[in-house]
C-alpha positions as CSV (number, residue, x, y, z in Angstrom):
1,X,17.5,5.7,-11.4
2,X,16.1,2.2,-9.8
3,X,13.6,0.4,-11.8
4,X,9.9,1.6,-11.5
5,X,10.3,5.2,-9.9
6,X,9.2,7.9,-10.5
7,X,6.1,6.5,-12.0
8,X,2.8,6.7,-12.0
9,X,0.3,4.5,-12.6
10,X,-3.6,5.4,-13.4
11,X,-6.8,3.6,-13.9
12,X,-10.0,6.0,-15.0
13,X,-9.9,8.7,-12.3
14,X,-7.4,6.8,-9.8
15,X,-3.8,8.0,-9.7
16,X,-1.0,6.3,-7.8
17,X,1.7,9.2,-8.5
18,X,4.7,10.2,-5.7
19,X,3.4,11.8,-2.9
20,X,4.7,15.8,-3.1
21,X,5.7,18.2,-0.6
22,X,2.9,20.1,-2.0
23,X,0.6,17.4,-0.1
24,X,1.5,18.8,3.1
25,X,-2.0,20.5,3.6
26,X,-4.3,17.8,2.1
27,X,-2.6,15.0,3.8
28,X,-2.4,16.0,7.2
29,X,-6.0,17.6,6.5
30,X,-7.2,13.4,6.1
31,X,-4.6,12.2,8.8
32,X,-6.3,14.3,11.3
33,X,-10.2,13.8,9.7
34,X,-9.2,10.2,10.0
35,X,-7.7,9.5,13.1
36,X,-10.1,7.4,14.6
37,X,-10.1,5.1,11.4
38,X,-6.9,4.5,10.8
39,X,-4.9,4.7,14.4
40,X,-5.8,1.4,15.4
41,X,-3.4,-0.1,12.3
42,X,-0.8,2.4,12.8
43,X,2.8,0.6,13.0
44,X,4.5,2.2,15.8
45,X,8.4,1.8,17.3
46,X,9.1,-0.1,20.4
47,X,11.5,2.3,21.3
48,X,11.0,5.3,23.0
49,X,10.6,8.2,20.2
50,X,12.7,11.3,21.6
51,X,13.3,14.7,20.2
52,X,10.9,16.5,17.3
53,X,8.8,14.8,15.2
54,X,10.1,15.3,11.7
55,X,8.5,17.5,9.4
56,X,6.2,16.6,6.9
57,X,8.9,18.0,4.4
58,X,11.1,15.8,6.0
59,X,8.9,12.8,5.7
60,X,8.6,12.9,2.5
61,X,12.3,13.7,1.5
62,X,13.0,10.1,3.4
63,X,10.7,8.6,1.4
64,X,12.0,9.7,-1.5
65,X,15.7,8.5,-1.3
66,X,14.2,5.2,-0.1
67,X,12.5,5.3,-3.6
68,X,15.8,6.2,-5.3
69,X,18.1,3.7,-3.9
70,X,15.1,0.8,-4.7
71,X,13.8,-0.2,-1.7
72,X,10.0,1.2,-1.6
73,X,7.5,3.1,-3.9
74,X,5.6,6.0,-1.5
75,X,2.7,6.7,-3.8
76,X,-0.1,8.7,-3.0
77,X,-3.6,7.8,-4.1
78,X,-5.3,10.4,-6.1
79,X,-9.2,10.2,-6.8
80,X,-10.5,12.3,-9.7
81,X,-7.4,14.6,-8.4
82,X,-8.2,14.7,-4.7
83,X,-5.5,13.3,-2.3
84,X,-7.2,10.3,-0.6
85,X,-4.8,8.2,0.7
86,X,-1.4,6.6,0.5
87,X,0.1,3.1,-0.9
88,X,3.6,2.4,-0.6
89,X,5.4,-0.6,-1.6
90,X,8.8,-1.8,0.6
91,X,10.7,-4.2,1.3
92,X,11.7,-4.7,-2.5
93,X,14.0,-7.8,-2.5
94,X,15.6,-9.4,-5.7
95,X,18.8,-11.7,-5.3
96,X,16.4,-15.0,-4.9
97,X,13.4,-13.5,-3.8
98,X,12.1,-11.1,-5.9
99,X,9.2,-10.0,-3.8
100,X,8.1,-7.2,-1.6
101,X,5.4,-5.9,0.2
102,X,2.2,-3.5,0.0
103,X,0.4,-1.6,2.7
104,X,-1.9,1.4,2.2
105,X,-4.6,3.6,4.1
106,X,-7.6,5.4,2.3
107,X,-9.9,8.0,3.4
108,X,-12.7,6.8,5.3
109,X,-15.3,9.1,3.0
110,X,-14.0,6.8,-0.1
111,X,-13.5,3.4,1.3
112,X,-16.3,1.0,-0.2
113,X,-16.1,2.5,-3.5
114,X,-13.1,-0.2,-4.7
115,X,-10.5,2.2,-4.7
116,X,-8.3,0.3,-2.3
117,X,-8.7,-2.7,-4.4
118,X,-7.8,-0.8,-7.8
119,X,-5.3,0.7,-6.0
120,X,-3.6,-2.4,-4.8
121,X,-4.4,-4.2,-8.2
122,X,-2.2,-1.1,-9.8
123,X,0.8,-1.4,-8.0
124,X,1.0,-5.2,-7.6
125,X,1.1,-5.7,-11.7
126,X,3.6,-2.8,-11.9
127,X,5.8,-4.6,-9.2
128,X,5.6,-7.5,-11.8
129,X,5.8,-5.8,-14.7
130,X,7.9,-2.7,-13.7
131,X,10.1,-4.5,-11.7
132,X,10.4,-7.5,-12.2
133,X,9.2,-9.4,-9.0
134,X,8.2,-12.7,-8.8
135,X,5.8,-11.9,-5.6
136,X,4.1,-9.6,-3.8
137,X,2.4,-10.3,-0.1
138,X,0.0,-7.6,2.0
139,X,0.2,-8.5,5.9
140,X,-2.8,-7.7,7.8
141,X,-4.1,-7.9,11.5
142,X,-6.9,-10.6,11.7
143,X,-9.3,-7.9,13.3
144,X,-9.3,-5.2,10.3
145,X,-12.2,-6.0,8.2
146,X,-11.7,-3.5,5.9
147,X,-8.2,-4.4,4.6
148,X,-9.0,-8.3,4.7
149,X,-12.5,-7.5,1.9
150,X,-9.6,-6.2,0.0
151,X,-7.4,-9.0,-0.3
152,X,-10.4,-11.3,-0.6
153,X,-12.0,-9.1,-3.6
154,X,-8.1,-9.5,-5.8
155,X,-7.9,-13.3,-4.6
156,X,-4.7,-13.0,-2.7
157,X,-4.1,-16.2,-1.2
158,X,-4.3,-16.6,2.6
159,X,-0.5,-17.9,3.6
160,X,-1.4,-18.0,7.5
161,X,-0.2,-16.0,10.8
162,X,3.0,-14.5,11.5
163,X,2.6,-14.1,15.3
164,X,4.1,-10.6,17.4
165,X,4.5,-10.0,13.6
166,X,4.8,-5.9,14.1
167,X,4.7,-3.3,16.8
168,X,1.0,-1.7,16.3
169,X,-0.1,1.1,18.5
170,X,2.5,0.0,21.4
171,X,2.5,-3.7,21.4
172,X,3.4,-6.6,19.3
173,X,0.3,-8.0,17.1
174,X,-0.2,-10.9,15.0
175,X,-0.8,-10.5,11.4
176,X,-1.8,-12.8,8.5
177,X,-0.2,-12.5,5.6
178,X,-1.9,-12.9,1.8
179,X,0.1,-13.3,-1.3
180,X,0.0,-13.7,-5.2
181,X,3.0,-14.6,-7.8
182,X,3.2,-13.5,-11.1
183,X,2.2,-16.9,-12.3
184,X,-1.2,-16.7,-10.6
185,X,-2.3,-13.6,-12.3
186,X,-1.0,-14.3,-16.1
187,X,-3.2,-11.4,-17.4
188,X,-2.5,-9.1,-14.7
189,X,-4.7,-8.4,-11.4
190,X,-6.0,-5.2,-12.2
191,X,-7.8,-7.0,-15.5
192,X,-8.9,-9.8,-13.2
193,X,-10.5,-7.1,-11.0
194,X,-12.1,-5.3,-13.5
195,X,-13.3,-8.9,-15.0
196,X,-14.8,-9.7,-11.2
197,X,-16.8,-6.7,-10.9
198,X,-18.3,-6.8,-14.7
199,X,-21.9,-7.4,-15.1
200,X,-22.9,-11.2,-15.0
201,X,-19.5,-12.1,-13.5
């Protein structure tokens, strides 16, 4: 079993846990509540996608075994045990790197409410803790608001553009990328959060 899965990871009534088969009806109940929200960030291939769409059955199978043989952590985002969104960290390098990344969606009836931020706080100190990793970067497009107050509330740090940087809704887009080491968050991010939002802070 690789490092870190199956895990989950909690703060008050927010639950990363692995997203479930059992899901099926919830999630695609949001997807489709939500389309107008979160299409517009949706990565996309550039080629041509023939034959059936796979199931959501099969979706989350393929997450799975990416999740076993180490390379991502699919977790669903739980509020006060309501299914509002999904967080999954990939790309998990170690050799030299020891880094990976994080991208997530919420539920437009919850964003606002620092969910996305507790959310990304929770994984990023169990990628350094859990795993191990020395880094952990989120790459957004420069016109999403939403997902660039996030990284701005946990002080990732801004590392600049990566240009045509992935295929988005049918073309190549340019994304900045925002990043944090273990070394920059000694006490952990999610306690920095919490210490950011306290009264008087």
């Amino acid at each position: 079993m690789p490092r870190g899965w199956p895990v989950a990871l909690s703060d008050g009534d927010l639950v990363l846990r692995p997203l479930r088969r059992s899901d099926e009806a919830a999630w695609m109940r949001l997807r489709a509540t939500n389309a107008s929200w979160l299409e517009p960030w949706d990565a996309t291939s550039p080629e041509p996608v023939t034959g059936r769409r796979p199931t959501f059955g099969q979706f989350v199978r393929t997450l799975d075994r990416q999740a076993r043989s180490g390379t991502s952590l699919p977790f669903a985002v739980d509020l006060a045990g309501e299914l509002v969104g999904q967080l999954t960290v990939s790309g998990i390098t170690f050799g030299s790197l020891y880094s990976a990344s994080i991208g997530y969606w919420v539920s437009r009836h919850v964003a606002g409410r620092g969910i996305t931020p507790t959310a990304v706080a929770l994984a990023t100190d169990h990628c350094f803790t859990g795993l191990g990793l020395h880094r952990v970067e989120i790459n957004i497009r420069p016109e999403n608001g939403p997902s660039l107050r996030v990284v701005d509330k946990l002080g990732f740090r801004d590392e600049g553009v990566r240009e045509r940087y992935l295929h988005i809704q049918g073309r190549w887009c340019d994304h900045r990328t925002f990043a944090l080491t273990t070394e920059e968050v000694p006490g952990g991010l999610l306690a920095r959060w919490h210490a950011s939002r306290a009264p008087g802070a």
